[in-house]
Structure formats: C-alpha cells, structure tokens
Steps between C-alpha positions, in 0.01 A plus 500: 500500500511077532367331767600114593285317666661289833322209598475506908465125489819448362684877613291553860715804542596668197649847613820451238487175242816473256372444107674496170434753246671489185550755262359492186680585185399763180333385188776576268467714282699329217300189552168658437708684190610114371107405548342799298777412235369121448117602513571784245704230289208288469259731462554473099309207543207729650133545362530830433338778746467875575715435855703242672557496842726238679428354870759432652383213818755479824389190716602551836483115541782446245841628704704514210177819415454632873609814416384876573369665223688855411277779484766798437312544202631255225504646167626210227467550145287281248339566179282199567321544840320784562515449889631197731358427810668296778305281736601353823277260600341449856606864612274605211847744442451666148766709296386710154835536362556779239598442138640742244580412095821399418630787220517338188 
C-alpha cells in the first residue's frame, strides 16, 4: 500500500487529484549477463581468493539505471563468482542471485 501526501494549502479539497505514474521497466537479464562477463574477464588480474562475489549497484538517481530488480530467481553461470548480489540503492532493494559452474 502507498500513500501520497496532498498538501491542503495548495489542494484544500482533495477528494480525486490526477498524478502521473510511470511504469518502470525490468533489469534485463542479458545486461546483467554482459556485466558478469566483463567482471569475470578481468578477474585474471585478481589477487587470488577462496570466493568472489560481484555487487552489482542500481542508482535509482541515474534514469538510464531506474530499473526493477528481477527476483524470479536468476540463476547465471560463472566459474569466477561464487555469488552476485544486486543492490538498489535508497529502497535498500537487495537481490542474491544464484550461480552454477560452467561445465568444462
């Protein structure tokens, strides 16, 4: 449930305002794909580790990011990260998005 807040100075009698809502679009799922690609090329120049996980930031304040992040559970595969997290910030929205081994 959202509430909006009417100000009665400016709307004394708000019993039906007009507003825009837009529609927000999908992360896509091929863009986080072309992402986790470029982070697992240049992980060869990595200190090595046990784990790597990749966080993946969406900043709401950035249009060309405002998207909703999927959460039909994601499954992408990587022999490099052992688990990828994305993070959109100010809604404090966070996504743990499954990874399986490629098959050698």
């Amino acid at each position: 449930m959202s509430f909006v807040y009417i100000n009665p100075i400016l709307y004394p009698d708000p019993k039906w305002q007009a507003f825009q809502v837009y529609t927000g679009q999908t992360m896509s799922l091929q863009r986080l794909m072309d992402v986790l690609r470029v982070k697992e090329k240049r992980s060869e120049q990595y200190i090595p580790c046990d784990a790597y996980w990749l966080l993946v930031v969406v900043d709401f304040i950035n249009s060309a990011q405002d998207q909703e992040i999927r959460v039909d559970n994601i499954k992408l595969q990587s022999n490099v990260f052992e688990k990828i997290i994305i993070y959109k910030t100010a809604f404090e929205h966070l996504v743990e998005v499954t990874t399986e081994r490629i098959a050698s």
